[in-house]
N, C-alpha and C positions, 0 to 999 in steps of 0.2 A: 143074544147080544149083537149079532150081525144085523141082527134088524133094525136095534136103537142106532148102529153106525149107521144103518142105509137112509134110515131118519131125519138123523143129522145130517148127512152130506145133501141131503133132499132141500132141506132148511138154509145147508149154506149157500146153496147153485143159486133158490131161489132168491136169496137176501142177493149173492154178489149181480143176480140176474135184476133183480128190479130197483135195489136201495142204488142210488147217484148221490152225491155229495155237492151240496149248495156251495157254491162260488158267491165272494163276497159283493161279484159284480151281476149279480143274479136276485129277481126276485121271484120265490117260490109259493105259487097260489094254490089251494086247494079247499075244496068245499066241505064244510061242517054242517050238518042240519038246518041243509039248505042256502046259507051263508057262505060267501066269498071271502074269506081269511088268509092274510098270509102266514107263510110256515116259517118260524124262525128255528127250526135245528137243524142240527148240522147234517143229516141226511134226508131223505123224501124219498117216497116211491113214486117210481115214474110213471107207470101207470096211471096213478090215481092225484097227481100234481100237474102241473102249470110251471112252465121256467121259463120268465120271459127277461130278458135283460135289464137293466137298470139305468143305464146308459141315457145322454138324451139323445133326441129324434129333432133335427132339424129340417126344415119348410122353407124354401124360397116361391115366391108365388106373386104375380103377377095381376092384380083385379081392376078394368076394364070399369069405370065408375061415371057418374056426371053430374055437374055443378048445377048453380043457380044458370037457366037459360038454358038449359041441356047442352049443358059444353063440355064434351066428352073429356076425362082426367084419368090417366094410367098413375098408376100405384105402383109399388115395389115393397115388397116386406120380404122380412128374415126373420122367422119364429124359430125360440130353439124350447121344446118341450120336454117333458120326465113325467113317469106313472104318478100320481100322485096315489102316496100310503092309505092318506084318510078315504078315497075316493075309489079301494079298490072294483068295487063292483059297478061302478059307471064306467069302467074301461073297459073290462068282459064283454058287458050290455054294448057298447060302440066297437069294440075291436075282434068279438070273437073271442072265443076260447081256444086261441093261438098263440103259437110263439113271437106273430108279428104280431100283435093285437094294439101297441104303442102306433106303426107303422097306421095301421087302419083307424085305429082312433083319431088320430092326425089329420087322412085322411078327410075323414066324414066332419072333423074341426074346420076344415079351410070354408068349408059355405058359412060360417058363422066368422069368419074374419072377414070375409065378404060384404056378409052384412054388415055388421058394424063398419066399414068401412064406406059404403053408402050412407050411411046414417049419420056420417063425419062430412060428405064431402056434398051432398044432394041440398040442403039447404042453406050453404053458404057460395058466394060467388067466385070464381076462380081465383081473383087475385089475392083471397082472404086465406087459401087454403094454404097450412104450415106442415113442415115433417112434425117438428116438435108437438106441436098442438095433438096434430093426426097419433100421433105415438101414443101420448095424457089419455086422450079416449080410449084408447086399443086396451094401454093398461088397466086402466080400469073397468071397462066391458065386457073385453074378455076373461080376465080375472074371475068373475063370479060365474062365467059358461065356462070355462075350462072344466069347472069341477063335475059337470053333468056328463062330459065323455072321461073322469078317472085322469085328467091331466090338469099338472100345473105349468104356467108360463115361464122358462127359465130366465130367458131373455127376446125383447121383439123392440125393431128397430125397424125405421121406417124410412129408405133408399134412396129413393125419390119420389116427389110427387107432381104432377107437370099435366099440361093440358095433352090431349092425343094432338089435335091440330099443331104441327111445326111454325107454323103462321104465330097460332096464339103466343106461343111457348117462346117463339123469340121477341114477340109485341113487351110480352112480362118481362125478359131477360131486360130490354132497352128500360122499359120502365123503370126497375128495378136499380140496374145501372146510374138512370140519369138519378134517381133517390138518392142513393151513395153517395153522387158526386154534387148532390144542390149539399147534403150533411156535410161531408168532410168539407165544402166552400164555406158554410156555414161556421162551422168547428175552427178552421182559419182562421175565419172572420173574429170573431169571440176570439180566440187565441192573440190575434191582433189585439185587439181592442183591448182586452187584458191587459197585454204587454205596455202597451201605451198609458192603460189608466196604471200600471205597476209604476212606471217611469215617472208619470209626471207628481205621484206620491213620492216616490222617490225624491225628484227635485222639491217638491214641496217638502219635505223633511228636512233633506240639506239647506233649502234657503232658512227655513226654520233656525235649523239648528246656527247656521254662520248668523244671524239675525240673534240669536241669543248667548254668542260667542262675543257679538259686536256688543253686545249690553253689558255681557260682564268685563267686556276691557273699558267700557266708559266710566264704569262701579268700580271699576281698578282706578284706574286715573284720577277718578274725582274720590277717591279713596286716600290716593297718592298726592295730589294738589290741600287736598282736605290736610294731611299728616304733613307737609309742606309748610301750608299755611298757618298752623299751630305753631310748628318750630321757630317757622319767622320771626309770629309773636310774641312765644317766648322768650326768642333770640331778644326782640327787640324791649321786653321786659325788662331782662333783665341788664338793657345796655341801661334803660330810664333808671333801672333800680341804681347803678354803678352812679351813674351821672348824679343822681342826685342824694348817693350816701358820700361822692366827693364834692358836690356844692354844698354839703351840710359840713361837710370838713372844714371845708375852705372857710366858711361863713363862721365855724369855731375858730378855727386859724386866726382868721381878720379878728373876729372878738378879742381873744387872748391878747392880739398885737395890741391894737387901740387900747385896751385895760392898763398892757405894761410893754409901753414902745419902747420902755432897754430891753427887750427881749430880739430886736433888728438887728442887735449886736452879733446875736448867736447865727443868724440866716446865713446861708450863703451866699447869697448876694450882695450883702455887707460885706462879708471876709475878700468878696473878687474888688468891690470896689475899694476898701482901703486895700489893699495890694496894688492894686494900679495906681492909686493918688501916690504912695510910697515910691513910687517906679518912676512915675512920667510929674515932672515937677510943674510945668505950665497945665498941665491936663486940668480940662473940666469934666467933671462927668455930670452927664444932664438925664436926671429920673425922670421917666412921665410913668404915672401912676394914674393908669381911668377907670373909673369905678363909678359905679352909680352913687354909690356914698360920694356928695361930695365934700360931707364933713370930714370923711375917713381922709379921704385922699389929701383935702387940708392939713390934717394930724400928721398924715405921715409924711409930709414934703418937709413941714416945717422941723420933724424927727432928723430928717439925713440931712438937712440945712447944720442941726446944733450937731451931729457928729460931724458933719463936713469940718466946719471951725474947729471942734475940740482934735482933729484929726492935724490940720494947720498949725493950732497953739503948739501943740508937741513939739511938729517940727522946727519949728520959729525955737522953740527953749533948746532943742538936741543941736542947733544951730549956732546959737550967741553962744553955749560951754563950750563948742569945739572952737570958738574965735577966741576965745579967753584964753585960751589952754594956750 
């Protein structure tokens, strides 16, 4: 039985001596039948694994480059890299079967950021050369060679990019400058001009509008003279109409009389004049009657003539009985 203990205590030294326990920030590589595989459980023997970090590896670097006319152009990059899973065995192959092997794969990547970065800047002329642009290429160039050294690109960003000659680099700056400031003059300008063609649209609306303001008060008015001029003529209709339903009167009037002149008795202009003849004893009273009828006017003189007398007889008879008496 002391045996099977010595066995096991044998068993445990060696497990606590070799088994290590994988960190989440940890990737554990070991080889399978010949294959590069990583270890996903929770312990690994150290001996016979690989623990390389997981973590990224950032690159600042500096490449020394030249344009159209060999006009020398310093570069500036910031690469931030990570083991890439799918690509474990291109990392081994570049970085060693080490714990730095990210660090060394890196490494032996910067000649290939290099080139591609020649490859961006050798056939185009200095003043053409962009971060942005330079960056577009990177990404996508390096992207497909990453995976040959077992890395992916996390992030790459591109600092500056400028001629090495201080001369050139300030020639560009000035160029560059006067650009900006012919646009933004430009931009003004337009902006002016905008503003102005905005205004005089504007005033052209407004005269517009006071212009079709001034139409509808003429459409008002001659609306208002229109509705004016109706009333007038109606007004004056109906004075025609009055006037000549009292000359139709009148004209029945005079008939009636002429037909039956004792009816002059009833008039009031008979009842004022024998009232005065009663009152004033010398008085004459003298009718003028003008008429277009001059037969009318005849009938009726001779009418107040026989009331005139029969109005005298009276008084002549009311006269002799009060002298009798």
């Amino acid at each position: 039985m002391w045996i099977v203990g010595l066995i096991l205590l044998a068993v445990i030294a060696l497990a606590l001596f070799e088994l290590r326990l994988r960190k989440p920030d940890q990737l554990v590589l070991r080889e399978s039948r010949g294959e590069i595989r990583l270890h996903t459980g929770l312990f690994y023997p150290r001996h016979f694994s690989l623990a390389i970090p997981a973590a990224t590896h950032q690159i600042e670097l500096t490449v020394e480059s030249t344009s159209r006319g060999a006009i020398a152009v310093r570069v500036r990059l910031a690469v931030t890299l990570a083991a890439s899973r799918e690509h474990i065995a291109g990392l081994v192959r570049a970085g060693g079967w080490q714990a730095d092997a990210i660090a060394k794969a890196a490494q032996a990547f910067e000649t290939v950021i290099q080139g591609a970065v020649a490859a961006y800047t050798e056939p185009r002329p200095v003043e053409q050369l962009s971060g942005e642009a330079l960056a577009a290429h990177l990404q996508d160039r390096l992207g497909r060679e990453a995976a040959r050294f077992g890395l992916e690109i996390v992030a790459l960003s591109v600092q500056t990019i400028e001629p090495a000659d201080p001369a050139i680099a300030e020639a560009l700056r000035q160029r560059e400058s006067a650009r900006i400031l012919e646009e933004t003059e430009q931009l003004q300008q337009q902006a002016r001009v905008s503003a102005a063609r905005a205004r005089v649209e504007a005033e052209e609306q407004i005269a517009l509008a006071e212009h079709q303001l001034e139409l509808k008060k003429l459409e008002l008015k001659r609306q208002q003279l229109e509705q004016e001029s109706a009333l007038a003529e109606r007004r004056t209709e109906d004075e025609l109409k009055r006037s000549r339903m009292r000359l139709a009167f009148e004209k029945e009037e005079m008939a009636l009389l002429k037909s039956n002149p004792e009816l002059l008795l009833l008039t009031p202009q008979a009842a004022r004049l024998a009232e005065a003849s009663q009152t004033l004893k010398n008085a004459r009273t003298i009718v003028s009657i003008g008429s277009s009828d001059a037969e009318l006017g005849y009938t009726l003189s001779r009418i107040f003539e026989r009331f005139l007398d029969l109005m005298e007889g009276s008084k002549k008879q009311i006269a002799d009985q009060g002298g009798g008496e």
